[in-house]
N, C-alpha and C positions, 0 to 999 in steps of 0.2 A: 472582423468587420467592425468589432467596436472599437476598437484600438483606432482605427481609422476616419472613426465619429467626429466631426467638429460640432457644436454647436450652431445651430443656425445656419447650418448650410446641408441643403440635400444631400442624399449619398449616393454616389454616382453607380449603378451596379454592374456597370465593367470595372473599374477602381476594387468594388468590394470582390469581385468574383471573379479577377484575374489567377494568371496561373499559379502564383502563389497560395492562392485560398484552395486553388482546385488540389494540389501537391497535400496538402495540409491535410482536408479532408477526405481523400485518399488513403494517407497514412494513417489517419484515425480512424477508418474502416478494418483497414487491414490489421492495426492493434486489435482491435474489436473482435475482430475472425480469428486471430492466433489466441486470444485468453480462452472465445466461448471452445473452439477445440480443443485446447488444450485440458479443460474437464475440469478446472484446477478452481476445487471450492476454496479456497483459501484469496487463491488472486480475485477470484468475483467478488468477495469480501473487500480485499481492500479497494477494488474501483469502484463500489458501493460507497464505499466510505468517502472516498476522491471526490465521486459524484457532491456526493453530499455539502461536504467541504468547501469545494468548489464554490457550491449554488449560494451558499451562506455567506460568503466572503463577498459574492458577488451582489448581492441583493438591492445593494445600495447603487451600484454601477450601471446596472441595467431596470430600461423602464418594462413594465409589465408587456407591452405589447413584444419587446424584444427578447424579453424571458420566455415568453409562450411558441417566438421561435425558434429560440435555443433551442428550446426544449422537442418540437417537431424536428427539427432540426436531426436532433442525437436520436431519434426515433427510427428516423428513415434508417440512419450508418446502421441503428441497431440491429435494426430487419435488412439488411444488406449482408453485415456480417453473419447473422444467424444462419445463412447459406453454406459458410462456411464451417462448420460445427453440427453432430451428431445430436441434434435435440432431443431424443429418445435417451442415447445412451444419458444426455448433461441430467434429464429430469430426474434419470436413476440416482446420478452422482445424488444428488440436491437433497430426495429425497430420506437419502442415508445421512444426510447431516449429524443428525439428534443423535442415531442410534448407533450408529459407527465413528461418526468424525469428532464430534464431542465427547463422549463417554468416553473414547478411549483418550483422549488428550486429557481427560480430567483425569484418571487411571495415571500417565506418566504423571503428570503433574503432583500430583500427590505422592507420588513415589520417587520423585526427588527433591519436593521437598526436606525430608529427613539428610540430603546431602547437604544443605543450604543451611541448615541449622549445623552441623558437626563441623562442619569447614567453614564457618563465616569470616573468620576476621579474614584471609588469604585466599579462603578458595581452595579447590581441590588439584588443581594446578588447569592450565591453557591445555587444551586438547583431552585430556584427560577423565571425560565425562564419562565415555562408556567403560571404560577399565572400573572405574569408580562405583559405576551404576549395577555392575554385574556383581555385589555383595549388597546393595539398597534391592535388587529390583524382589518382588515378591510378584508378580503374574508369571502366569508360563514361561517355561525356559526353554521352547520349542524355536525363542525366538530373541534374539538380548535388544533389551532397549539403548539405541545409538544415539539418541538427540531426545532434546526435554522439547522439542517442536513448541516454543516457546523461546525464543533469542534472547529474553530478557532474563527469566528463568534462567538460562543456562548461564549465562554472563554470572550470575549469582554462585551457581554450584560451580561454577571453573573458578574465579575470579574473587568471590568473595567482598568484601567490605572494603580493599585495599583497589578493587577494578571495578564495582556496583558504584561506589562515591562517586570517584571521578564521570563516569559514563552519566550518571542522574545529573550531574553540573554541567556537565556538555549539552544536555538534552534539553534541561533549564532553559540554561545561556541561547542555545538554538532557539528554542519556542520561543521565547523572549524577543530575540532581535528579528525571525522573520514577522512576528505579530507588529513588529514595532515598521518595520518595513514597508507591511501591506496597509497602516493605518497610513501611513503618510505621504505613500506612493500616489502625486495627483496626473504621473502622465500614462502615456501607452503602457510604459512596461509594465505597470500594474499587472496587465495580462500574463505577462511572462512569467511575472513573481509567482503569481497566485495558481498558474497552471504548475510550476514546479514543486511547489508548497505541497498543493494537491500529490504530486508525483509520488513527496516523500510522507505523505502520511498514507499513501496506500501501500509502499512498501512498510513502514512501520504496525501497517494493520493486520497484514497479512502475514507478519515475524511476531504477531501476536501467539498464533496457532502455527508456525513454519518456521525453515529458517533458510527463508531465502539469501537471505545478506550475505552468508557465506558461498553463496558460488559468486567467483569473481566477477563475472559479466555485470551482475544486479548490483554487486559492490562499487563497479564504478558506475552503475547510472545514478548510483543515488550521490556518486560526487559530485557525479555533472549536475544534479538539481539542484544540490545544496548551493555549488557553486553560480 
């Protein structure tokens, strides 16, 4: 709807809330109903963060009175979607955060780190993490640690200083030109940009604590954003 703002001239609201808008926000319901079902603390993280993102980049674009309906706006989808999703079981999820979902990611994490210092300069080879990790790992062995649930992490202990370089200069290089992008973008697509932007830094949020990026499906949405 703002994409389609002129100044100084009304907004027509069959224009704004043609089928195009209706399709749209549709799909952004039915997003909204596959993440809260899906139970998946790590995705609510990164569309937190998306959120977030979003609203910051946007702040200068939208006047308050239009922010307050965004914001009612994402409210309603959000109680729409919550229909579709176990809110009992998601509060359980939530509630385990601290004492399951962090503790034990700090646990890996710290137990591979000692691979990231022995293998720096090369890495401990591509693929190779959990072969590796089954002489680092010291927790129970009821069970082998498969992934540093950490992308970045892992990119360290596989890859080393010879695949970490390159990837931090890629990431650089990226931040750099979509920041340079979004500053300068004075027409519609501003929206496009800024909604993709958002896309990949909730994938990037949630490969904080996960590693999404390697199932191929999420590997290409984040081309098509980047792109």
């Amino acid at each position: 709807i703002q994409s389609r703002h002129r100044a100084g001239v009304s907004l027509d609201p069959e224009i704004a809330f043609d089928s195009k808008s209706i399709w749209l926000a549709m799909a952004v319901c039915l997003m909204l109903g596959g993440l809260l079902g899906s139970l998946s603390r790590s995705g609510l993280l990164g569309a937190f963060a998306a959120l977030v993102f979003f609203a910051w980049i946007s702040r200068r674009r939208l006047t308050a009175r239009r922010a307050g309906l965004a914001m009612v706006g994402l409210a309603v989808l959000l109680a729409i979607a919550a229909t579709y999703a176990d809110m009992g079981a998601l509060a359980t999820r939530l509630e385990g955060s601290f004492s399951e979902g962090v503790v034990s990611r700090l646990s890996i994490w710290r137990q591979t780190w000692p691979v990231v210092r022995d293998f720096w300069p090369l890495g401990a080879g591509a693929g190779a993490y959990q072969a590796v990790m089954v002489h680092y790992q010291t927790m129970s062995r009821f069970f082998y640690i498969s992934h540093a649930d950490n992308e970045f992490l892992q990119i360290l202990a596989e890859g080393g200083l010879l695949l970490g370089v390159p990837v931090a200069m890629a990431l650089v290089a990226g931040v750099t030109l979509i920041a340079n992008r979004l500053r300068e973008d004075r027409t519609a697509i501003f929206w496009l940009r800024a909604g993709a932007a958002a896309g990949m830094l909730a994938l990037a949020a949630q490969n904080m604590v996960e590693m999404t990026l390697r199932v191929p499906a999420n590997a290409v949405l984040f081309a098509i954003l980047a792109a």
